[in-house]
Every structure is written in C-alpha cells, then in structure tokens.
mmCIF file as Biopython writes it, N, C-alpha, C and O atoms, coordinates in Angstrom:
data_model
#
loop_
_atom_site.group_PDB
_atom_site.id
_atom_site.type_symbol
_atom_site.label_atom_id
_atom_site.label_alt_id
_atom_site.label_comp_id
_atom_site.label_asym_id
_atom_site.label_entity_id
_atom_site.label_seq_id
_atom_site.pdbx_PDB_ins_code
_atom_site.Cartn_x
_atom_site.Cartn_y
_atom_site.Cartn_z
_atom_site.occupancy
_atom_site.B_iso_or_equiv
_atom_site.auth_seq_id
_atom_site.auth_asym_id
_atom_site.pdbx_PDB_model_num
ATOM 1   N N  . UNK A ? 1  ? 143.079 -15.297 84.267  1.0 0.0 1  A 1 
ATOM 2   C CA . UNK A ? 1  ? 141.658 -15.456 84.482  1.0 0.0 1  A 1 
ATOM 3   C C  . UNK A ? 1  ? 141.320 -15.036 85.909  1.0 0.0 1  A 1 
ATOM 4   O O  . UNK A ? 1  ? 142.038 -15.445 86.821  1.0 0.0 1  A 1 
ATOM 5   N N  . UNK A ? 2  ? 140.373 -14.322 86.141  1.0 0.0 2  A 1 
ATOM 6   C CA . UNK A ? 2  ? 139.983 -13.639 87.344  1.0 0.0 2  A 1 
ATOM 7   C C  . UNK A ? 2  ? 139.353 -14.977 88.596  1.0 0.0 2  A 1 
ATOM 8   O O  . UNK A ? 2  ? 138.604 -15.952 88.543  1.0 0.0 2  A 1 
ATOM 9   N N  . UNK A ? 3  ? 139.974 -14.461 89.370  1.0 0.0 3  A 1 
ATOM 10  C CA . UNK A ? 3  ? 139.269 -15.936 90.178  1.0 0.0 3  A 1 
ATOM 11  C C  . UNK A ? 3  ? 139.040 -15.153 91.661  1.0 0.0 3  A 1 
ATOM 12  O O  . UNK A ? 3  ? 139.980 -14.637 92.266  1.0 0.0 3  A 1 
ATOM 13  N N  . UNK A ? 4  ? 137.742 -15.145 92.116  1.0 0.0 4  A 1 
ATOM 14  C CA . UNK A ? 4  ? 137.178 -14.266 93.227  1.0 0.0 4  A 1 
ATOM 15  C C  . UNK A ? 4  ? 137.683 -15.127 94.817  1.0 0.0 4  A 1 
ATOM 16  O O  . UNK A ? 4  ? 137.416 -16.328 94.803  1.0 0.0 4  A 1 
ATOM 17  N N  . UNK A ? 5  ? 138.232 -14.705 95.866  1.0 0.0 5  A 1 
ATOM 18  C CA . UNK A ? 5  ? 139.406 -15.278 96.933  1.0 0.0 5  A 1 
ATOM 19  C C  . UNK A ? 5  ? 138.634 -14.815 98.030  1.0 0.0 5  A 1 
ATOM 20  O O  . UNK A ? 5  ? 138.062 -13.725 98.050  1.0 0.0 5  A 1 
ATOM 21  N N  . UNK A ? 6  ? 138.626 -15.445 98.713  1.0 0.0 6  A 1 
ATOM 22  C CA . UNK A ? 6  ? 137.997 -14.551 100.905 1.0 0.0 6  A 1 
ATOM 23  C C  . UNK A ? 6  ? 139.332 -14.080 100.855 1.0 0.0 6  A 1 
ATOM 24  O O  . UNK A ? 6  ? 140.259 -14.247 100.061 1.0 0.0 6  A 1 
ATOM 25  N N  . UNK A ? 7  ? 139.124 -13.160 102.392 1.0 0.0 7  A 1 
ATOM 26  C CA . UNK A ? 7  ? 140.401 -12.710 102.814 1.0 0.0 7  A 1 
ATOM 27  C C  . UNK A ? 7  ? 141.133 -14.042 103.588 1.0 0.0 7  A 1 
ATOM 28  O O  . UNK A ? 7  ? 142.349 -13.885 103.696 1.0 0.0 7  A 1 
ATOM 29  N N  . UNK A ? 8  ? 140.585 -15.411 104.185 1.0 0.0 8  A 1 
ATOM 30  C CA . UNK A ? 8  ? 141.973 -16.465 104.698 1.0 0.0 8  A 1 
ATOM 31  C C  . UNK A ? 8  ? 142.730 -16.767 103.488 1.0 0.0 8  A 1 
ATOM 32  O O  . UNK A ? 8  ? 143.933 -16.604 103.691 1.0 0.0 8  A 1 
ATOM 33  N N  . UNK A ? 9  ? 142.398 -17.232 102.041 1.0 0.0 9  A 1 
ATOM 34  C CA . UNK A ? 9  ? 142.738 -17.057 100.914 1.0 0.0 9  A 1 
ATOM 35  C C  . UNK A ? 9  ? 144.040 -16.337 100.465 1.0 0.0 9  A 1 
ATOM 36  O O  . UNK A ? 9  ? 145.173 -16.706 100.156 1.0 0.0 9  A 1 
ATOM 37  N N  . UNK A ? 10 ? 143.373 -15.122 100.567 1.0 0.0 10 A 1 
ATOM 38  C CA . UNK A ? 10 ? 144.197 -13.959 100.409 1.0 0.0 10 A 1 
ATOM 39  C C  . UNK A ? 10 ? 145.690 -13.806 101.530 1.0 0.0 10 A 1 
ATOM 40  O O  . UNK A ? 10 ? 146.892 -13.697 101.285 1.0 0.0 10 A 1 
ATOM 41  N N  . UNK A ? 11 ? 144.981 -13.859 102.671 1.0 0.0 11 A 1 
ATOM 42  C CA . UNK A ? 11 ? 146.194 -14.239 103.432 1.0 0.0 11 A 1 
ATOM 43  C C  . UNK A ? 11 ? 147.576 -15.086 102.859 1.0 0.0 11 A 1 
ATOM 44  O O  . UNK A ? 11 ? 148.661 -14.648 102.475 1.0 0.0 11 A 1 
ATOM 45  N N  . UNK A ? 12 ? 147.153 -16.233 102.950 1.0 0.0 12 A 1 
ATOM 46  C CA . UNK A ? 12 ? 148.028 -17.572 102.463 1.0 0.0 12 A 1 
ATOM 47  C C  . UNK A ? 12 ? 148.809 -16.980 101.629 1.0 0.0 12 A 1 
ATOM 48  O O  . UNK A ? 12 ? 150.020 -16.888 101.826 1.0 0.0 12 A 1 
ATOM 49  N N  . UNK A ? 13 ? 147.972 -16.318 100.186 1.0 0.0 13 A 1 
ATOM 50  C CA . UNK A ? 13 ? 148.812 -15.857 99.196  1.0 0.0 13 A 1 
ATOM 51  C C  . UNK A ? 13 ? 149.888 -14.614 99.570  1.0 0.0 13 A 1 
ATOM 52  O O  . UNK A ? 13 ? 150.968 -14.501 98.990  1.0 0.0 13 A 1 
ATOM 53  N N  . UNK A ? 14 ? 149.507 -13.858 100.446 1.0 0.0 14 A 1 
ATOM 54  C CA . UNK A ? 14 ? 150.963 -12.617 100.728 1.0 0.0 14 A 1 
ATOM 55  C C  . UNK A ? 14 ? 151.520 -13.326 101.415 1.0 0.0 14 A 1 
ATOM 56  O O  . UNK A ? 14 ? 152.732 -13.178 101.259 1.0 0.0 14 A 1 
ATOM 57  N N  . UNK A ? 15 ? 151.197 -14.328 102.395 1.0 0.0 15 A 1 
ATOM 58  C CA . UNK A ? 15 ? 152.475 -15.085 102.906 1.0 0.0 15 A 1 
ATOM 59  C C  . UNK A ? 15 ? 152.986 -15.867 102.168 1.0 0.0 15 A 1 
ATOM 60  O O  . UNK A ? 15 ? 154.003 -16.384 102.631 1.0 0.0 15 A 1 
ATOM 61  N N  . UNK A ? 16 ? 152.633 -16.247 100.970 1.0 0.0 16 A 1 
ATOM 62  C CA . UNK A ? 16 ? 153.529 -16.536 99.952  1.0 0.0 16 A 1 
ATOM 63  C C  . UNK A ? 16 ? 154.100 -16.175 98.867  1.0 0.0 16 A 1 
ATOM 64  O O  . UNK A ? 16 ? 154.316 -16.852 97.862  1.0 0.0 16 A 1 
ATOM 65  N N  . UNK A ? 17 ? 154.466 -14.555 99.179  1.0 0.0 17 A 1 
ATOM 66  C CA . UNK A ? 17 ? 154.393 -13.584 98.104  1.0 0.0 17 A 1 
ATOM 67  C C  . UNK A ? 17 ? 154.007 -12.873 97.357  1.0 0.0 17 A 1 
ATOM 68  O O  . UNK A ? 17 ? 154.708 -12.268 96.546  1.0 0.0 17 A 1 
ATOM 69  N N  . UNK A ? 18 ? 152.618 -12.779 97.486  1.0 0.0 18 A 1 
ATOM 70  C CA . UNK A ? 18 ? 151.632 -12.492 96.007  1.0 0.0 18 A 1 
ATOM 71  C C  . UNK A ? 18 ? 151.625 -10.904 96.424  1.0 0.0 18 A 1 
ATOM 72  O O  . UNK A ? 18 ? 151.875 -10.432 97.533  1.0 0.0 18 A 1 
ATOM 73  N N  . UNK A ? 19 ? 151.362 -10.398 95.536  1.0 0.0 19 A 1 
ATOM 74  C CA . UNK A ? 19 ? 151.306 -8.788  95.467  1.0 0.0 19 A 1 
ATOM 75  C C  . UNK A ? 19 ? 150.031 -8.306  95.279  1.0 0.0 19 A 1 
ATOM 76  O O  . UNK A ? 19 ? 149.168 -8.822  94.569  1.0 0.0 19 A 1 
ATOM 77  N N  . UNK A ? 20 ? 149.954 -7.485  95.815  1.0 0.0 20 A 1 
ATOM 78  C CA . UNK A ? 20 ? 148.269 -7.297  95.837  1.0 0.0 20 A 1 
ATOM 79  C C  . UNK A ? 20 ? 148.241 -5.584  95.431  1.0 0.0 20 A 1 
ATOM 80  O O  . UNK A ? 20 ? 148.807 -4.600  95.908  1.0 0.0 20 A 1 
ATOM 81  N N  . UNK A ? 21 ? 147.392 -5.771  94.436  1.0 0.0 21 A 1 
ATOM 82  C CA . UNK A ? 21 ? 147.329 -4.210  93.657  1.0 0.0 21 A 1 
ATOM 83  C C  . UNK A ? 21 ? 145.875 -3.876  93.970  1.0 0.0 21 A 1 
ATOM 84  O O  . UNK A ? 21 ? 144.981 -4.700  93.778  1.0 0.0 21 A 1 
ATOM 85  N N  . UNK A ? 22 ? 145.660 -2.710  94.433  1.0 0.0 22 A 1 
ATOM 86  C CA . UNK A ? 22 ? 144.166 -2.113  94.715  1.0 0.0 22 A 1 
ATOM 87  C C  . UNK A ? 22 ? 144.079 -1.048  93.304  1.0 0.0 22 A 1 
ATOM 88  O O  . UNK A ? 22 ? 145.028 -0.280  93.143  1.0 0.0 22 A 1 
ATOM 89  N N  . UNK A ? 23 ? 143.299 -1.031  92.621  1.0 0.0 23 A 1 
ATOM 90  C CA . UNK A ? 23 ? 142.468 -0.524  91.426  1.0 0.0 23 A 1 
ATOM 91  C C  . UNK A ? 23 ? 141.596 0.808   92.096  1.0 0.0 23 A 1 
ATOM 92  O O  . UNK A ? 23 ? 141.012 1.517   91.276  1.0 0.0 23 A 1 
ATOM 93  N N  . UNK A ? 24 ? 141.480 1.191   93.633  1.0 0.0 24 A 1 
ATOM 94  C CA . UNK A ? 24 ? 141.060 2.261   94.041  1.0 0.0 24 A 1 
ATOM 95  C C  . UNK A ? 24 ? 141.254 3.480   93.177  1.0 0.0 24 A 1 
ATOM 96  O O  . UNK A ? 24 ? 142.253 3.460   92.459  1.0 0.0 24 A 1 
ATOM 97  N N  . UNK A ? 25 ? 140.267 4.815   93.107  1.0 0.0 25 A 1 
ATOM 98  C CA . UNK A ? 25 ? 141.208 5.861   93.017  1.0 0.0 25 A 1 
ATOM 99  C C  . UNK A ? 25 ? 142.230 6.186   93.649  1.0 0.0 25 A 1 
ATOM 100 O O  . UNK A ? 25 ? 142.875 5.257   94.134  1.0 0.0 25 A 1 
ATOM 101 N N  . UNK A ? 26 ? 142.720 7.576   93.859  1.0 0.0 26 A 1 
ATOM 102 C CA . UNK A ? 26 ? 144.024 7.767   94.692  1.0 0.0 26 A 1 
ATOM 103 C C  . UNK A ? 26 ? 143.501 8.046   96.146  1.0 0.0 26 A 1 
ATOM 104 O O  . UNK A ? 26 ? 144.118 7.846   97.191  1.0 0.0 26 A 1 
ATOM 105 N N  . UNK A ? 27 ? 142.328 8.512   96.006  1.0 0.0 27 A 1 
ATOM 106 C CA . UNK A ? 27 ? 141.487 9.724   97.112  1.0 0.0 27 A 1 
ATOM 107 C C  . UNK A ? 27 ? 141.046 8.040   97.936  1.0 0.0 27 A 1 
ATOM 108 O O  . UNK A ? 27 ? 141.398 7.792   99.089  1.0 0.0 27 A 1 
ATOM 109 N N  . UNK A ? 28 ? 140.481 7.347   97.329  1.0 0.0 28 A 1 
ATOM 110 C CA . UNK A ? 28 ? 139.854 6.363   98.168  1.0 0.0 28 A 1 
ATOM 111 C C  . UNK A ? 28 ? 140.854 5.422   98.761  1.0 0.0 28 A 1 
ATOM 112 O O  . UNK A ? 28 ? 140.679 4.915   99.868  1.0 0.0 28 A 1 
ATOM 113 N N  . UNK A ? 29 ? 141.672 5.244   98.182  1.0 0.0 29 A 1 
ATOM 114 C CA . UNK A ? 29 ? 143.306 4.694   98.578  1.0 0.0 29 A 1 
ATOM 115 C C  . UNK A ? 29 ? 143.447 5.208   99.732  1.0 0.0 29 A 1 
ATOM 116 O O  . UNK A ? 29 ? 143.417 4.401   100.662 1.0 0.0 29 A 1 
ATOM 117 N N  . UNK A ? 30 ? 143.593 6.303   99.990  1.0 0.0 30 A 1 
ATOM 118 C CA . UNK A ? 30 ? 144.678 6.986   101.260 1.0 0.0 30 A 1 
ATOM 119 C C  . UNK A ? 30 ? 143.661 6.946   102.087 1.0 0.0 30 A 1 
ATOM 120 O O  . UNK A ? 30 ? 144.090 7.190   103.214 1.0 0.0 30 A 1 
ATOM 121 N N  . UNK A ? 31 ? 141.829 6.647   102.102 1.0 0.0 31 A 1 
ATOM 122 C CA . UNK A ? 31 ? 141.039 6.603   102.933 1.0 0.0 31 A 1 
ATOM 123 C C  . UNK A ? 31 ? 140.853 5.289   103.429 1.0 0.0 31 A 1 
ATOM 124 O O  . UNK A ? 31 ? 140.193 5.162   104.460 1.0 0.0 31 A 1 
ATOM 125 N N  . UNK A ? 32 ? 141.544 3.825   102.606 1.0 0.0 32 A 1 
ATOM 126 C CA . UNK A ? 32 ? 140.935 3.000   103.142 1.0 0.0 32 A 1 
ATOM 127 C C  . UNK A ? 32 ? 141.746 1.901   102.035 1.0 0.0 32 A 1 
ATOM 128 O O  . UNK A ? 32 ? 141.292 1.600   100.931 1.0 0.0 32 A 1 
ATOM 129 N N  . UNK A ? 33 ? 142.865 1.460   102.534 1.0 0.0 33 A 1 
ATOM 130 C CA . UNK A ? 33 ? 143.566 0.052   101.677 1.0 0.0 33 A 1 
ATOM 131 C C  . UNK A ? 33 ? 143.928 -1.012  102.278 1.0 0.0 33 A 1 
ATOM 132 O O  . UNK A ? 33 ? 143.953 -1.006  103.509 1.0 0.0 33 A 1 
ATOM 133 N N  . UNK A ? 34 ? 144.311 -2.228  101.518 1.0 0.0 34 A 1 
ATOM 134 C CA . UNK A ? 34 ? 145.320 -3.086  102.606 1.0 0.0 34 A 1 
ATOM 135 C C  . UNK A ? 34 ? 146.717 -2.475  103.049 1.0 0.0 34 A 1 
ATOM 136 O O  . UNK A ? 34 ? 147.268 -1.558  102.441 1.0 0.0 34 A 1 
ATOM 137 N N  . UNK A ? 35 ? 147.054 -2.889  103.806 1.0 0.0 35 A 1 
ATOM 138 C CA . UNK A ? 35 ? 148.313 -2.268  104.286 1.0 0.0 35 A 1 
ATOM 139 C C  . UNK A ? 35 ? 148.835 -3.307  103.093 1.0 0.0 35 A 1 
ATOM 140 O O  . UNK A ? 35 ? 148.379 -4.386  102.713 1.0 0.0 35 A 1 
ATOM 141 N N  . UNK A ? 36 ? 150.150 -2.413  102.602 1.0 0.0 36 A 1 
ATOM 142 C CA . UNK A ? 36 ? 151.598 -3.162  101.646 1.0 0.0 36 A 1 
ATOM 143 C C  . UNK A ? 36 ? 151.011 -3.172  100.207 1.0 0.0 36 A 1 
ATOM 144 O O  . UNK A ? 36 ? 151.592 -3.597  99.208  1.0 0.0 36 A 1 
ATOM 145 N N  . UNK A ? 37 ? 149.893 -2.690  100.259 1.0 0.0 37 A 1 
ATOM 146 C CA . UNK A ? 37 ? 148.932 -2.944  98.929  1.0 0.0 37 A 1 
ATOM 147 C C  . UNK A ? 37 ? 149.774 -1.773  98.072  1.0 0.0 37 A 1 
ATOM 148 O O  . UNK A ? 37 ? 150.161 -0.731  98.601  1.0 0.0 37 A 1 
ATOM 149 N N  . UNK A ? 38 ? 149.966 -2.069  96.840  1.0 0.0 38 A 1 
ATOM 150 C CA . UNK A ? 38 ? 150.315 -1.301  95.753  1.0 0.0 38 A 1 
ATOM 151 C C  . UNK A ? 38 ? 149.167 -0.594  95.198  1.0 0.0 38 A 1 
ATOM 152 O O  . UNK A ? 38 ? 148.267 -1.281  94.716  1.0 0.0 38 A 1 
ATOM 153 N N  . UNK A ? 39 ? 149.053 0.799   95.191  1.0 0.0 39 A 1 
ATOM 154 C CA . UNK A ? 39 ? 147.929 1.295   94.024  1.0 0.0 39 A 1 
ATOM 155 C C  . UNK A ? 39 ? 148.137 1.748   92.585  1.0 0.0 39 A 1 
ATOM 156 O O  . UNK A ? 39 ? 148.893 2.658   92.243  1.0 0.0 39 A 1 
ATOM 157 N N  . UNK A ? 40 ? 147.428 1.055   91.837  1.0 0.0 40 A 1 
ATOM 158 C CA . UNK A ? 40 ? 146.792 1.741   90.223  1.0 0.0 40 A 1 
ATOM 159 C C  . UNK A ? 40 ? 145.948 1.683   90.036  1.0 0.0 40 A 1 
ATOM 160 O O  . UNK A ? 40 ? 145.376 0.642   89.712  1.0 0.0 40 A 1 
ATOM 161 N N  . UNK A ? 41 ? 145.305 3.078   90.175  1.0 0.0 41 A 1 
ATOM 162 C CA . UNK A ? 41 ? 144.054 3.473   89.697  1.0 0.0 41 A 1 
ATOM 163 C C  . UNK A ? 41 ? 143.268 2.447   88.598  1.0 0.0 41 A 1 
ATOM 164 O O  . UNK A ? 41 ? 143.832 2.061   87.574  1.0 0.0 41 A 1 
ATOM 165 N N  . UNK A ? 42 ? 142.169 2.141   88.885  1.0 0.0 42 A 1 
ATOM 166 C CA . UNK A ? 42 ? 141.769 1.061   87.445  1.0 0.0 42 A 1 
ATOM 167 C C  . UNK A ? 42 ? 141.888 2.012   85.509  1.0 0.0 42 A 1 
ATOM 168 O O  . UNK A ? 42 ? 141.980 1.392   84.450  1.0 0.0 42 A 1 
ATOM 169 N N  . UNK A ? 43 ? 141.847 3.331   85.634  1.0 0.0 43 A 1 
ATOM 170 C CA . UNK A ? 43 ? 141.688 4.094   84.835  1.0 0.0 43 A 1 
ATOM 171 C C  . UNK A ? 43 ? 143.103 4.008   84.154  1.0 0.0 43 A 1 
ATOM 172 O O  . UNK A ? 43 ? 143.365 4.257   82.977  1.0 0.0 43 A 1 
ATOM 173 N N  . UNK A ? 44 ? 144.115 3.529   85.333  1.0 0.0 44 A 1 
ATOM 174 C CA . UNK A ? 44 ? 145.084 4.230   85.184  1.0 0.0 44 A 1 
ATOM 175 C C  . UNK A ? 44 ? 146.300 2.681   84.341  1.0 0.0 44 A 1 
ATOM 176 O O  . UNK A ? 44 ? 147.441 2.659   83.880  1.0 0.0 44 A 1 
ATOM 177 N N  . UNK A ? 45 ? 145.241 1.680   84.534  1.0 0.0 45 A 1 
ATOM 178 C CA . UNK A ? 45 ? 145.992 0.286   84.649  1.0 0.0 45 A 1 
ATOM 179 C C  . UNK A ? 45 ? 146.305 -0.065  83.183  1.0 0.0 45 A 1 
ATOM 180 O O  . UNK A ? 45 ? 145.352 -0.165  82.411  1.0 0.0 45 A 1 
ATOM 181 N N  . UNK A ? 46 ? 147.801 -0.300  82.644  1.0 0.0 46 A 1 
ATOM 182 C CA . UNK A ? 46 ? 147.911 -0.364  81.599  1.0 0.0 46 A 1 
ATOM 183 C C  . UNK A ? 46 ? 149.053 -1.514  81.805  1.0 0.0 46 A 1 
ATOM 184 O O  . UNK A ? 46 ? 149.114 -2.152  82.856  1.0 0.0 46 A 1 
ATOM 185 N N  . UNK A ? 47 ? 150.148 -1.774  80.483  1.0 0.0 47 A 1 
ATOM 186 C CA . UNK A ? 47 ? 151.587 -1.844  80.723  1.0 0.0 47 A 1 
ATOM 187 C C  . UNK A ? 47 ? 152.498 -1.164  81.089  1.0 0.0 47 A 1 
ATOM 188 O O  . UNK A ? 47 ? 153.575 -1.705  81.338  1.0 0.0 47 A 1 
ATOM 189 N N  . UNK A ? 48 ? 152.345 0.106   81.216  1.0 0.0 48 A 1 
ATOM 190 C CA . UNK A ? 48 ? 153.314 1.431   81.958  1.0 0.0 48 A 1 
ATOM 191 C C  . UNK A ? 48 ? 153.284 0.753   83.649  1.0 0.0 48 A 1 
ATOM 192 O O  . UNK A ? 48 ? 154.032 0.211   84.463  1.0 0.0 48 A 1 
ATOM 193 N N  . UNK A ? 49 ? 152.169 1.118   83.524  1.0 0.0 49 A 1 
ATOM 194 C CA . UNK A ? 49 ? 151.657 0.837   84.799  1.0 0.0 49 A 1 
ATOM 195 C C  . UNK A ? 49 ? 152.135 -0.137  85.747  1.0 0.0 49 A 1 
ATOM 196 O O  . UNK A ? 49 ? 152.352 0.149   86.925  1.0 0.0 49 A 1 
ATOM 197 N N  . UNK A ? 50 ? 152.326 -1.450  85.180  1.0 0.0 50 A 1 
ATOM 198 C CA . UNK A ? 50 ? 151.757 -2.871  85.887  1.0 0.0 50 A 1 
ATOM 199 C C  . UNK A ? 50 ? 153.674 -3.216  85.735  1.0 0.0 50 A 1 
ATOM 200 O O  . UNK A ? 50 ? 154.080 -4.230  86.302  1.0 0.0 50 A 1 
ATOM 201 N N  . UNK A ? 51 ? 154.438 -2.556  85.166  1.0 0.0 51 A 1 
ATOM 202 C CA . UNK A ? 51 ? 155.923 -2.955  84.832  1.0 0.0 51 A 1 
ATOM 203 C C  . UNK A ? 51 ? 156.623 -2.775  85.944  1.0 0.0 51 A 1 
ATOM 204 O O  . UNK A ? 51 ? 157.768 -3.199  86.098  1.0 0.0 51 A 1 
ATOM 205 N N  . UNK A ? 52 ? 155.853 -2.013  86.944  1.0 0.0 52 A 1 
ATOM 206 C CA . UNK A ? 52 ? 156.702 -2.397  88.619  1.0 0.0 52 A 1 
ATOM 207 C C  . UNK A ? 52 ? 156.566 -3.441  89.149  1.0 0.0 52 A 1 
ATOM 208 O O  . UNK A ? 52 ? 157.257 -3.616  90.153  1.0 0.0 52 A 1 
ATOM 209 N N  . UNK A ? 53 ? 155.796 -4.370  88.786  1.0 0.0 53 A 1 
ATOM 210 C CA . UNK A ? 53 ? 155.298 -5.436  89.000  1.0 0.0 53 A 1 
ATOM 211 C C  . UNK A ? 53 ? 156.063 -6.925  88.635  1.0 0.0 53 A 1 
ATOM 212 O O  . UNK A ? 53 ? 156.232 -7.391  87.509  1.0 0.0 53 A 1 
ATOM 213 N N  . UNK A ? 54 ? 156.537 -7.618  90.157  1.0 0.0 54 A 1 
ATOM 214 C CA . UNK A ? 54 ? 157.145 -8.990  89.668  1.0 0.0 54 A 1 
ATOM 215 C C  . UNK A ? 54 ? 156.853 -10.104 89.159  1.0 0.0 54 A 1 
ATOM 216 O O  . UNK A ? 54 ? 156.768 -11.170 89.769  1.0 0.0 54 A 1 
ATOM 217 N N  . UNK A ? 55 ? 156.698 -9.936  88.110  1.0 0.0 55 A 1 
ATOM 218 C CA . UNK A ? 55 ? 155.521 -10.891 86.736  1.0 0.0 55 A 1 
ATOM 219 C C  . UNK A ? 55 ? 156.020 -12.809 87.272  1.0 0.0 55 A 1 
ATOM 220 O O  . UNK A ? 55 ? 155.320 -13.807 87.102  1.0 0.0 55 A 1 
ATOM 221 N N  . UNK A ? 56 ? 157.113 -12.755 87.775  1.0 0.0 56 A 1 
ATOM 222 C CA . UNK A ? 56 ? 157.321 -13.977 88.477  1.0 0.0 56 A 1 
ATOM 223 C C  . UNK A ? 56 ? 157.057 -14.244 89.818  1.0 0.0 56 A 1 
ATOM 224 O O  . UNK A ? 56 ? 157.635 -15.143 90.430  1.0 0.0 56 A 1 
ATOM 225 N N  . UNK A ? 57 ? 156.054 -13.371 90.401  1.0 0.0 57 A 1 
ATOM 226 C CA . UNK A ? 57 ? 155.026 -13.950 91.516  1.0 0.0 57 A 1 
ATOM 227 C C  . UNK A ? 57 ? 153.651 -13.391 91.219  1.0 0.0 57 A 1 
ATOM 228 O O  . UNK A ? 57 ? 153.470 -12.401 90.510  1.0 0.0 57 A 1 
ATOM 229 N N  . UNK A ? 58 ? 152.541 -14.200 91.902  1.0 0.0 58 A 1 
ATOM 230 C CA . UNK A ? 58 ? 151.162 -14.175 92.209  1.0 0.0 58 A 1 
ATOM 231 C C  . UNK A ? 58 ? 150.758 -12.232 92.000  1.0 0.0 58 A 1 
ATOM 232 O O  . UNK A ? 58 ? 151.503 -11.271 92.192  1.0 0.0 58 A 1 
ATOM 233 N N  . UNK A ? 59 ? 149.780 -12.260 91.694  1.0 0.0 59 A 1 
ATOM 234 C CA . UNK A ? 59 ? 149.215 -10.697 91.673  1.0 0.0 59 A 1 
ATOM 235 C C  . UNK A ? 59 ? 147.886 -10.936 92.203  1.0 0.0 59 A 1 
ATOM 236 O O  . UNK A ? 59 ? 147.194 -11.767 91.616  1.0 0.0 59 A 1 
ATOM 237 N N  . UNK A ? 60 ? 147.453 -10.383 93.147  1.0 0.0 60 A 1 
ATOM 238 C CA . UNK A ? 60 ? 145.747 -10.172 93.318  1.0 0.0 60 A 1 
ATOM 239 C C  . UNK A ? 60 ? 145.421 -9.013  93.092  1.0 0.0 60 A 1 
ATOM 240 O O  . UNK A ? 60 ? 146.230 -8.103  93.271  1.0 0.0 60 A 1 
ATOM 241 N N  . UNK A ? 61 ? 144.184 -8.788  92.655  1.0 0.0 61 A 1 
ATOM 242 C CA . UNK A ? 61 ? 144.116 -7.504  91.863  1.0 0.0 61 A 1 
ATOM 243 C C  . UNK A ? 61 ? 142.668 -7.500  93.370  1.0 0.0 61 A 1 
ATOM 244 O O  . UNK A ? 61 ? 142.204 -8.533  93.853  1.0 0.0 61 A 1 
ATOM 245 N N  . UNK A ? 62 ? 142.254 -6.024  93.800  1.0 0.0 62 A 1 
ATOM 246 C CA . UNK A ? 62 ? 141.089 -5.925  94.405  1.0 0.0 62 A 1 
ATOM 247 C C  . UNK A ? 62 ? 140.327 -4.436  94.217  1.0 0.0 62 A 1 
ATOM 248 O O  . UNK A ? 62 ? 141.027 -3.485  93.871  1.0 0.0 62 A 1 
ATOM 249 N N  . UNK A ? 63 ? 139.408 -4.313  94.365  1.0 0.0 63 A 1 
ATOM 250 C CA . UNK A ? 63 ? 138.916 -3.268  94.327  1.0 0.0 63 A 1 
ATOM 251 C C  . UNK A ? 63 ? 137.481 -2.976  95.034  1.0 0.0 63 A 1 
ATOM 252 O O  . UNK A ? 63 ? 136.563 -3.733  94.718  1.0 0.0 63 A 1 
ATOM 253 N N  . UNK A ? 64 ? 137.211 -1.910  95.989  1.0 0.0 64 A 1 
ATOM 254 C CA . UNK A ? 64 ? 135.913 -1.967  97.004  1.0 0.0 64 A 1 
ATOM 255 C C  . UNK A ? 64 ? 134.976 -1.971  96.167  1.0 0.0 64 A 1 
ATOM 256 O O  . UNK A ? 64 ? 135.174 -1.954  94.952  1.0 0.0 64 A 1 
ATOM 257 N N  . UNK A ? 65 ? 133.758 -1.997  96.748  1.0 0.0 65 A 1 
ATOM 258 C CA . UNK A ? 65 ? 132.924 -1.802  96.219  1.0 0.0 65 A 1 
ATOM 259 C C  . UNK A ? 65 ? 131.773 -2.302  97.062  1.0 0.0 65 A 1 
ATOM 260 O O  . UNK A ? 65 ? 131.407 -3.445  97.335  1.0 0.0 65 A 1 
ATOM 261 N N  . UNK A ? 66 ? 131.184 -0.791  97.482  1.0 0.0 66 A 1 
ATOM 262 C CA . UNK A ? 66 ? 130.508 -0.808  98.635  1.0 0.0 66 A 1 
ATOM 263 C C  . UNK A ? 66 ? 128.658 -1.191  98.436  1.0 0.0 66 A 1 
ATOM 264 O O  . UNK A ? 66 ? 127.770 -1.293  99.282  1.0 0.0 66 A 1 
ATOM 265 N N  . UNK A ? 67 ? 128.641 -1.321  96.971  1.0 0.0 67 A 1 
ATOM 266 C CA . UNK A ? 67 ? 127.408 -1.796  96.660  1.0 0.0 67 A 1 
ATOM 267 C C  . UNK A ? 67 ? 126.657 -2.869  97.215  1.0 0.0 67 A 1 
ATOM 268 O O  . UNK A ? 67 ? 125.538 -3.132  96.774  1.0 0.0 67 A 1 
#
C-alpha cells in the first residue's frame, strides 16, 4: 500500500536499508536523482524488472513531479 514519506522519513529508512527506486525516465534520471537511487522507468516497471530487488528489505518507490 502506497504511503506518501518527507525526505527526514525517507532518510531514517536508507539508514535502515530501504531501497529506493526512482520511476523517472532514463533522460530525467541522469538529469536529476537521489544519489544510490536505483532506476525503472515507470513504463518499464514489471516483475523482470523489480527481481534485482531485495524483497526482504523496505522499497520506496519515488517519482518527480514538477506540477
């Protein structure tokens, strides 16, 4: 279930492991991410995809949105 976090939040959680996946394109990625952040495209986000992923820690999923 999606649950919306600040960045002190967010903090806490990579210092306690959590992995943080940006849903950016690729182009907006290399212009502007968290540092250590993993990218998959949201287009691109499947089970192929997400299987690099250590399903036995935290995931934050983020994505900009300059609206």
């Amino acid at each position: 279930m999606p649950t919306p976090i600040g960045l002190a939040h967010l903090q806490r959680m990579r210092a306690a492991g959590a992995q943080v996946v940006e849903v950016l394109p690729a182009a907006e990625y290399r212009w502007a991410h968290i540092p250590g952040a993993l990218n998959i495209p949201l287009k691109q986000l499947d089970g192929a995809s997400t299987a690099q992923l250590d399903r036995t820690r935290d995931v934050v999923v983020y994505c900009h949105d300059a609206l």
